[in-house]
Backbone bond lengths (Angstrom), bond angles and torsions (degrees), N, CA, C in turn:
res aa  C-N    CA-C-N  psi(-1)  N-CA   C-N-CA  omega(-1)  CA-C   N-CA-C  phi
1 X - - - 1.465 - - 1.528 109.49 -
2 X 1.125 117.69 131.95 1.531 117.18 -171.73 1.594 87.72 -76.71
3 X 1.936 93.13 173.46 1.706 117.42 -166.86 0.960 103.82 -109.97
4 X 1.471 134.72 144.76 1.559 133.94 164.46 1.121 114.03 -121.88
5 X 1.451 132.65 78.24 1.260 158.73 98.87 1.958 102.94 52.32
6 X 0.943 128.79 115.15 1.422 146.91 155.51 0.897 159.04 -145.99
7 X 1.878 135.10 141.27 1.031 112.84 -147.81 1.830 94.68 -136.85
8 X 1.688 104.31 151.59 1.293 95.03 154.44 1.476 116.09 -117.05
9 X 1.702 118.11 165.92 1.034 121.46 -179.53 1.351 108.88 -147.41
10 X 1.457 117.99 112.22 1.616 133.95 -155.02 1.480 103.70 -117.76
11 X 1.295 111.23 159.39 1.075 151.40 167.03 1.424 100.09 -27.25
12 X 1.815 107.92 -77.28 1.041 120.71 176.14 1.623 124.34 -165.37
13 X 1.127 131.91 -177.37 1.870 116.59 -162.17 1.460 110.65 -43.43
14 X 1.348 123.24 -53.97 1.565 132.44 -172.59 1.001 94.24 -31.86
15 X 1.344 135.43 -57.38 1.686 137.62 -148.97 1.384 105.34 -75.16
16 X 1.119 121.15 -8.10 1.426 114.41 162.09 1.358 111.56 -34.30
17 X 1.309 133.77 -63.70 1.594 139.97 162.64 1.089 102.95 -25.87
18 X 1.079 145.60 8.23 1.556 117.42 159.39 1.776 116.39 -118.75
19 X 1.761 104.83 19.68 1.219 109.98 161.19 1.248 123.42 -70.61
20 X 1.275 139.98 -63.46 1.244 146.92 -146.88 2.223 90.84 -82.73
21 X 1.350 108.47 -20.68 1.666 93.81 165.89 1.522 119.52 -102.57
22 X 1.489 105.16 19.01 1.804 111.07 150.51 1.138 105.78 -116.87
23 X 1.097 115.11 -9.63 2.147 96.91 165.26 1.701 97.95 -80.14
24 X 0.966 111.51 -29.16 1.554 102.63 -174.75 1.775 100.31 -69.98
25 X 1.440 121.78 -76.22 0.914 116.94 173.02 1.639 140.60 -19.95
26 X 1.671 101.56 -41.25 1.528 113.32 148.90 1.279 128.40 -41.24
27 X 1.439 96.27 -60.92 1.781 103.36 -161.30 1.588 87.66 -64.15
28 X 1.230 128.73 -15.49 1.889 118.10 -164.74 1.867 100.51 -72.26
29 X 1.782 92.12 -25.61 1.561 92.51 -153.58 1.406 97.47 -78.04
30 X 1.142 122.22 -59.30 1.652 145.12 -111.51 1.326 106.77 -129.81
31 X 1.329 107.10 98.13 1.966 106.29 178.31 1.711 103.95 -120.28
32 X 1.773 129.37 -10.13 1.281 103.11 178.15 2.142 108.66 -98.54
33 X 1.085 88.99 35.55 1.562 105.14 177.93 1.552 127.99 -145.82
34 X 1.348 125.37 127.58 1.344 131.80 -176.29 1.488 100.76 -72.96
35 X 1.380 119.36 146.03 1.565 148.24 164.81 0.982 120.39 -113.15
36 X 1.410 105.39 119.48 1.326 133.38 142.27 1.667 134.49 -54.94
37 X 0.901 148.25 107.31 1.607 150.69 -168.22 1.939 92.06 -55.72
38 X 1.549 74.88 110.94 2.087 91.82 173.19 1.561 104.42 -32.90
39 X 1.398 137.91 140.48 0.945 158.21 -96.57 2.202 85.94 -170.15
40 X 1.014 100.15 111.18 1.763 107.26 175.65 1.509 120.44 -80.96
41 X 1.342 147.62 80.01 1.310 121.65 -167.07 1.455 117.24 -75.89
42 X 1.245 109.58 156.82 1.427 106.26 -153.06 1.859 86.22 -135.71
43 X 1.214 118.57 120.61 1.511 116.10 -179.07 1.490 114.25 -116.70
44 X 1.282 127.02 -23.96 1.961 150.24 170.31 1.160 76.45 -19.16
45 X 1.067 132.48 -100.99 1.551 128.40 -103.97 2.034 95.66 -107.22
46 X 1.183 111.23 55.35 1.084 112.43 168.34 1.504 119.65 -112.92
47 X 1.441 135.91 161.76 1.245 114.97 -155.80 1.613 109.00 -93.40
48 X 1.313 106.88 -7.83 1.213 111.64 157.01 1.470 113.60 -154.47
49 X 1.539 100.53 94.71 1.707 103.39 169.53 1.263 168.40 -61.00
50 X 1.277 137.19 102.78 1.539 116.51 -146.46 1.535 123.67 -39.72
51 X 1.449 111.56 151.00 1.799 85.68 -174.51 1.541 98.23 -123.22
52 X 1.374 112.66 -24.64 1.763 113.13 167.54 1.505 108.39 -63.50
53 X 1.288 111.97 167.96 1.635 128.00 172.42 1.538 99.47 -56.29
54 X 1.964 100.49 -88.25 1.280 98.86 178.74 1.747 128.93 -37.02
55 X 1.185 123.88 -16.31 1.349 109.28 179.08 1.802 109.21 -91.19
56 X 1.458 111.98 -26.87 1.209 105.75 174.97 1.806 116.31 -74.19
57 X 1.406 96.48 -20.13 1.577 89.33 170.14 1.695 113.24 -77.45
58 X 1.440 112.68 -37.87 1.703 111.48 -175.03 1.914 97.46 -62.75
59 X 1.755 117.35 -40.99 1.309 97.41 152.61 1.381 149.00 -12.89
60 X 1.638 90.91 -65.23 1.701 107.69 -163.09 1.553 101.45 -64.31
61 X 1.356 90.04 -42.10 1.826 104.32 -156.73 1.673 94.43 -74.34
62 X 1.209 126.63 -14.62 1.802 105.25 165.26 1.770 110.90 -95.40
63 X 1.078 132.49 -25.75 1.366 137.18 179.98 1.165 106.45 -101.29
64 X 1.168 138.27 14.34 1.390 135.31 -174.05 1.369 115.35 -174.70
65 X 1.538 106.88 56.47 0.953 105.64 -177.28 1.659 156.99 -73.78
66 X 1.478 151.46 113.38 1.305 130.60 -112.70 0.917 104.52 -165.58
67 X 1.479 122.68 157.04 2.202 132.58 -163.93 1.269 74.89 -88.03
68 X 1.886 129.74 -48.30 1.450 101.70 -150.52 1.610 93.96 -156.46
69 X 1.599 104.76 127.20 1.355 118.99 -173.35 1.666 120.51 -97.83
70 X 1.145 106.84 98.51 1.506 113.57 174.50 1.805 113.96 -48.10
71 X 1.395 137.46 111.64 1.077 121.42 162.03 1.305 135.54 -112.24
72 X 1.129 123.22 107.42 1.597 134.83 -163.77 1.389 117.64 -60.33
73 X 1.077 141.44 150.29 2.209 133.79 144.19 1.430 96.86 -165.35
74 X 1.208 112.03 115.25 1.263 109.39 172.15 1.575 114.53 -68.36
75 X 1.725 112.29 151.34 1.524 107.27 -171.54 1.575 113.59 -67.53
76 X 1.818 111.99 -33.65 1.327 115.94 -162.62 1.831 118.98 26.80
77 X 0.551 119.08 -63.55 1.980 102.28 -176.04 1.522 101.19 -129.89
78 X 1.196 119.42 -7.62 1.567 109.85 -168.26 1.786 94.20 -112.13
79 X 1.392 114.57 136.32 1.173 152.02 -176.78 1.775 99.38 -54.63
80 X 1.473 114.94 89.13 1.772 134.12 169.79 1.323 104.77 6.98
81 X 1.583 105.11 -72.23 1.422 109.26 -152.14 1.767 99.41 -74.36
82 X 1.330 130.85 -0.07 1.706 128.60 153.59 1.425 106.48 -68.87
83 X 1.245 110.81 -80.37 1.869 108.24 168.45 0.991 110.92 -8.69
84 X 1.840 126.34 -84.35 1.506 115.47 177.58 1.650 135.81 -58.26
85 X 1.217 93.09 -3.20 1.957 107.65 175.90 1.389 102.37 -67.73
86 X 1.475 108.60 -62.12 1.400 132.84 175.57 1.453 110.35 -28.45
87 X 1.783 112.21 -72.19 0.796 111.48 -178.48 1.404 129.04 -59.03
88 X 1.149 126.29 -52.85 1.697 148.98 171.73 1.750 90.19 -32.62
89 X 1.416 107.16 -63.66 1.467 113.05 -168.42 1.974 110.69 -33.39
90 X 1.791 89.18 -69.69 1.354 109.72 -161.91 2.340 107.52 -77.73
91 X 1.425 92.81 -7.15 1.762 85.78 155.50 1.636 108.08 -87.55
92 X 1.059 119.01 -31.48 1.769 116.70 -162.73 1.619 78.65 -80.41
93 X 1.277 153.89 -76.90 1.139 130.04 -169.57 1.377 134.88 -29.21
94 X 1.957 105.31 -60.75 1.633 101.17 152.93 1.298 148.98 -95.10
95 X 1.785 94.60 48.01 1.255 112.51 161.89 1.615 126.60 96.06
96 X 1.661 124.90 -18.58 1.311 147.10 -146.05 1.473 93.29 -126.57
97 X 1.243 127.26 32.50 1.505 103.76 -176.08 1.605 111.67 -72.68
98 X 1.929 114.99 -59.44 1.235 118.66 159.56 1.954 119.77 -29.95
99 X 0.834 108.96 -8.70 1.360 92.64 167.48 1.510 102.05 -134.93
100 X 0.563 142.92 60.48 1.822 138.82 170.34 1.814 108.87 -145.24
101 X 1.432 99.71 143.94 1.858 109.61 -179.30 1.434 99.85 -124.72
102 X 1.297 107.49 146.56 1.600 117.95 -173.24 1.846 87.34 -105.43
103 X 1.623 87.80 145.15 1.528 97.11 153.48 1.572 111.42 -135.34
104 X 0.904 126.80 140.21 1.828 151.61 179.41 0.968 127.83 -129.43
105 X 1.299 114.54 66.78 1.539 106.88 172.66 1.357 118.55 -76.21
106 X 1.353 119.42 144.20 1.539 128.62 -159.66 1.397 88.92 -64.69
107 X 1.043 162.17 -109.83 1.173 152.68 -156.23 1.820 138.24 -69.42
108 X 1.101 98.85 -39.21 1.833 117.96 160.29 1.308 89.31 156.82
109 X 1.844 99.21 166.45 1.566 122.21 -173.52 1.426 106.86 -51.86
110 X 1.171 117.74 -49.67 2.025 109.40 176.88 1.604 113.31 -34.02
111 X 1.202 104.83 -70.48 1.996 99.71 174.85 1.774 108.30 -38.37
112 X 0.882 125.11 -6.03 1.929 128.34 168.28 1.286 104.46 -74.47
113 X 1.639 122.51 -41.86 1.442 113.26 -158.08 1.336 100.12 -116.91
114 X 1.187 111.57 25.88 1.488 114.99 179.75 2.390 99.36 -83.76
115 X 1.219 88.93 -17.37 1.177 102.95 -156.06 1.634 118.21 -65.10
116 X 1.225 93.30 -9.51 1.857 108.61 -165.43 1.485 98.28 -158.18
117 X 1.882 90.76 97.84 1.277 105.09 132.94 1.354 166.08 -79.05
118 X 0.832 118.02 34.72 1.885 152.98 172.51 1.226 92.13 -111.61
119 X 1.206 143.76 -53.79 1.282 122.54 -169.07 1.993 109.42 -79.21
120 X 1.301 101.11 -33.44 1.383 77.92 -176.01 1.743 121.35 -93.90
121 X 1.360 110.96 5.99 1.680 115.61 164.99 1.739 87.46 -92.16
122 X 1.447 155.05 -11.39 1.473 133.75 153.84 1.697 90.85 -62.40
123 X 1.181 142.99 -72.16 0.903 140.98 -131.20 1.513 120.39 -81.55
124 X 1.570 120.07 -0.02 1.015 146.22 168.72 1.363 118.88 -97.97
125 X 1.117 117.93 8.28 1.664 137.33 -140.61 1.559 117.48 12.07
126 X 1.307 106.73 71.91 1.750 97.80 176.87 2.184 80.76 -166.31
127 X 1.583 93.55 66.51 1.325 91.65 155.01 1.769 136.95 -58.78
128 X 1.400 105.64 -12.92 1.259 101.36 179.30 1.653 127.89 -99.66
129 X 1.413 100.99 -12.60 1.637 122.27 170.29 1.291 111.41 -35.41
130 X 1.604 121.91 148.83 1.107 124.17 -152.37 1.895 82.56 -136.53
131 X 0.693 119.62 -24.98 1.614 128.63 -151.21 1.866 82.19 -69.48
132 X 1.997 94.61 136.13 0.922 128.85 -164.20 1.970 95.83 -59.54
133 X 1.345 116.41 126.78 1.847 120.98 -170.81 1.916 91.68 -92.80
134 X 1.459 106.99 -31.04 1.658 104.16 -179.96 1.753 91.81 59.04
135 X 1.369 97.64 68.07 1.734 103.01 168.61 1.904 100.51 -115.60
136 X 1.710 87.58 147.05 1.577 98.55 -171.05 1.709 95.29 -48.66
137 X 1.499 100.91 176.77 1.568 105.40 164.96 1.731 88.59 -86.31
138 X 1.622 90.47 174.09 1.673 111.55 166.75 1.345 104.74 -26.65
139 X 1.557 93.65 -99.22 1.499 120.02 -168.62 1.509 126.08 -48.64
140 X 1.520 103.50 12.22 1.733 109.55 159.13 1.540 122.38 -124.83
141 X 1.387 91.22 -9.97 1.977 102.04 168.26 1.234 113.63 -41.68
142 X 1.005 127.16 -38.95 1.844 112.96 177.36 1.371 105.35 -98.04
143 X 1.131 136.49 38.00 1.567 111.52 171.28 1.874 74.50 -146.42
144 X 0.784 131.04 7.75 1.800 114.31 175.43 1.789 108.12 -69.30
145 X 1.273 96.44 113.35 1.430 88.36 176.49 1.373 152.83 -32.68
146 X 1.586 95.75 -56.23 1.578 102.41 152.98 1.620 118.88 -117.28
147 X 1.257 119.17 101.97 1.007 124.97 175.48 1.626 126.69 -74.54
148 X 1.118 126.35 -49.34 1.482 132.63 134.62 1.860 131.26 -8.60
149 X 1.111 117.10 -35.43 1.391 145.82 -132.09 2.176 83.27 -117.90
150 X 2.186 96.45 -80.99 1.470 98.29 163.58 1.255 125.51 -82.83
151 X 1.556 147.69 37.60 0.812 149.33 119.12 2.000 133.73 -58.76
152 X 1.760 100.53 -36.54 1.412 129.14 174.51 1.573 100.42 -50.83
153 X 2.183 89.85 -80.88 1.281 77.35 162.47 1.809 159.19 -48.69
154 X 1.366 94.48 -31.28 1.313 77.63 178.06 1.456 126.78 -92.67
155 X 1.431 123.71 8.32 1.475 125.52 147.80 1.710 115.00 -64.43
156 X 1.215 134.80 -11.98 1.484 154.89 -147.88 1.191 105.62 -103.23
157 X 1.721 104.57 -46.47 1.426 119.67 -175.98 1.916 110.32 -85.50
158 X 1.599 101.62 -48.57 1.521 97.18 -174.77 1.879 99.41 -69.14
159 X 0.863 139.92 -54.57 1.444 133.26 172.29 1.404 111.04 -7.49
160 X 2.113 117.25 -55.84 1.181 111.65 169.35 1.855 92.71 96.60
161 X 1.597 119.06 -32.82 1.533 93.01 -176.86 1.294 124.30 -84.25
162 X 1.392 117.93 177.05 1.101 134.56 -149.41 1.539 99.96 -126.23
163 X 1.658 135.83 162.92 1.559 140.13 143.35 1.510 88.90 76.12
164 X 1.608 83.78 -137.55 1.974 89.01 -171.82 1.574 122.92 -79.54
165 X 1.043 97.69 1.06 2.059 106.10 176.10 1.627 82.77 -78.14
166 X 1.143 115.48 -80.60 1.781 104.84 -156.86 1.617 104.62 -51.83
167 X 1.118 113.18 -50.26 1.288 109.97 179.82 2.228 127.48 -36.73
168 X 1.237 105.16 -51.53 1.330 138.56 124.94 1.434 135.91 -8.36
169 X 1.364 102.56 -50.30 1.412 132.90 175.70 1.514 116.01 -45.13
170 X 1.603 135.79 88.56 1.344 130.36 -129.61 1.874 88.99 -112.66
171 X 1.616 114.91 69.62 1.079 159.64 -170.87 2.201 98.90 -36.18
172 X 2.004 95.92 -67.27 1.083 109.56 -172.09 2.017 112.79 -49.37
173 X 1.916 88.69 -38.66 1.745 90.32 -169.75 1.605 107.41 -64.56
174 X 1.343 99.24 -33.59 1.730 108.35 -149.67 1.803 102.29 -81.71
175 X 1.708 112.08 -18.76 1.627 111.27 143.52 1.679 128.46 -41.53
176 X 1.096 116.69 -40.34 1.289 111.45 161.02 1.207 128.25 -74.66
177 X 1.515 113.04 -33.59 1.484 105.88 174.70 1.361 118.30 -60.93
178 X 0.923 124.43 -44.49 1.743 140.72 160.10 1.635 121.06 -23.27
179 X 1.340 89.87 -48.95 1.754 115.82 168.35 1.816 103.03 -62.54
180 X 1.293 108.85 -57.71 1.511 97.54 -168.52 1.009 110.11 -95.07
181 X 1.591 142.58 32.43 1.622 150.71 157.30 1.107 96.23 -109.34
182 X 1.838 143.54 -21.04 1.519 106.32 -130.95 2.060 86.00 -102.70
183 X 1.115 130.88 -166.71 1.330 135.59 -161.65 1.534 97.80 -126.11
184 X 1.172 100.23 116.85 1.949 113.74 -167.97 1.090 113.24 -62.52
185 X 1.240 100.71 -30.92 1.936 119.71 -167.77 1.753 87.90 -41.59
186 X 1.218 116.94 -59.43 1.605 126.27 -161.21 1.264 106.94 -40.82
187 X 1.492 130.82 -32.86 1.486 120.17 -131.74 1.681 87.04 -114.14
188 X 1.912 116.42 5.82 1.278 101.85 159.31 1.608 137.45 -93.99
189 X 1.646 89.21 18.57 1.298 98.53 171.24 1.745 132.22 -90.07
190 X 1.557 95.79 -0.85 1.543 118.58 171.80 1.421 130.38 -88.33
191 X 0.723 122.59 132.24 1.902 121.86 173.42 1.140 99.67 -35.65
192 X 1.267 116.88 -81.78 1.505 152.30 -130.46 2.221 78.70 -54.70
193 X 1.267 103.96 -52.98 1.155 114.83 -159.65 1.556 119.33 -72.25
194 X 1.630 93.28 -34.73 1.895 106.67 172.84 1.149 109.02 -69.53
195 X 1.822 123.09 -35.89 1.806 99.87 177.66 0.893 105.63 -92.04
196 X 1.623 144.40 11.10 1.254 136.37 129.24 1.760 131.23 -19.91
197 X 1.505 103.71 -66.25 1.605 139.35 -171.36 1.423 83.52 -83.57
198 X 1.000 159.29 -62.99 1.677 149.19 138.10 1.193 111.65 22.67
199 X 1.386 78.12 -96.75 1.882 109.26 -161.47 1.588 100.70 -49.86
200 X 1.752 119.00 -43.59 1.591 120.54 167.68 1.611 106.80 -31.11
201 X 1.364 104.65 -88.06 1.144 121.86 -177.26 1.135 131.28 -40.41
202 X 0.822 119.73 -33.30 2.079 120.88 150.62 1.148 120.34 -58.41
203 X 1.090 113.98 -57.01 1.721 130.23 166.05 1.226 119.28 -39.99
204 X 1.741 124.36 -49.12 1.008 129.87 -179.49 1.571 134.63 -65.00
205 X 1.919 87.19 -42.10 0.964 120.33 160.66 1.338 124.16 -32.26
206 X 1.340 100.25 -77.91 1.422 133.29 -169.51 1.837 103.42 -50.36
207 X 0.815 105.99 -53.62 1.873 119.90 168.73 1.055 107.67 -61.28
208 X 1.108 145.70 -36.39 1.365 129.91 176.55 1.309 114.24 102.68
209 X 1.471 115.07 11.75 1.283 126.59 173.07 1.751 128.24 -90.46
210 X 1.302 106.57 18.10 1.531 111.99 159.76 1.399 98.02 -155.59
């Protein structure tokens, strides 16, 4: 069975968390092709790093090479459908547009995992805690200002510790864990996330890969 090769390319390290919900998203799409676990590009530590979009994508695409390049920017203050202009723009420049998917979440990837609580009292290790997490409702998860910020907290809070355990409390890692417990199904109740599963599906389409 041939391989279909993928990559993401984020904002910045945090966004790692949004691998393990495009391998999921894959496996939903794609059954006449074998997968590979999405592929993180990592550009920091080069001795001189791209600093435009398009150059970090002509980056990705020689060190990381891939059928199909995930490209991340969170919207934070600028209006989604610019983000994806941006992006669309600066793949058709370096060349990969037919194969590349934008993701935009209205505020950054944290407002995603805000979404499931079961996953983030597992991910704090105190699955059985009852103590109030004070998580937005649904229908304001993407417009909460700092989502990042009440996400911290509320791994901080379901944990339950106190003094130097919470203090301790290694907040940034245990965001990802959250990501790979939490139940994807949730995150199709978001925009940000449906022209995500969209933008796939055209793409995929369009290639000839389902």
């Amino acid at each position: 069975m041939t391989v279909l090769k993928t990559t993401l390319l984020s904002d910045g390290p945090s966004d790692r968390a949004l691998l393990p919900v495009l391998n999921w998203l894959l496996q939903c799409k794609i059954t006449r092709y074998s997968l590979q676990r999405t592929q993180w590009a990592d550009w920091r530590n080069q001795k001189c790093p791209p600093q435009s979009l398009e150059g970090k994508i002509r980056f990705t695409q020689e060190y990381y090479p891939s059928d199909l390049l995930f490209i991340h920017r969170d919207a934070e203050a600028q209006n989604p459908e610019v983000r994806r202009a941006e992006i669309r723009r600066a793949a058709l420049d370096a060349g990969i547009a037919p194969s590349s998917v934008c993701i935009v979440p209205v505020r950054m990837t944290e407002a995603w995992l805000l979404l499931d609580e079961r996953a983030i009292r597992k991910a704090a290790g105190n699955p059985g805690g009852s103590v109030n997490l004070s998580l937005p409702i649904q229908q304001r998860i993407e417009n909460i200002p700092d989502p990042k910020d009440t996400l911290f907290e509320a791994i901080r809070t379901a944990s339950e510790h106190t003094g130097r355990r919470l203090k301790s409390l290694p907040v940034e890692k245990l965001r990802h864990r959250v990501a790979e417990l939490m139940d994807y199904e949730l995150l199709r109740s978001l925009s940000a996330f449906q022209c995500l599963e969209n933008d796939l599906t055209a793409t995929l389409t369009a290639n000839g890969w389902i």
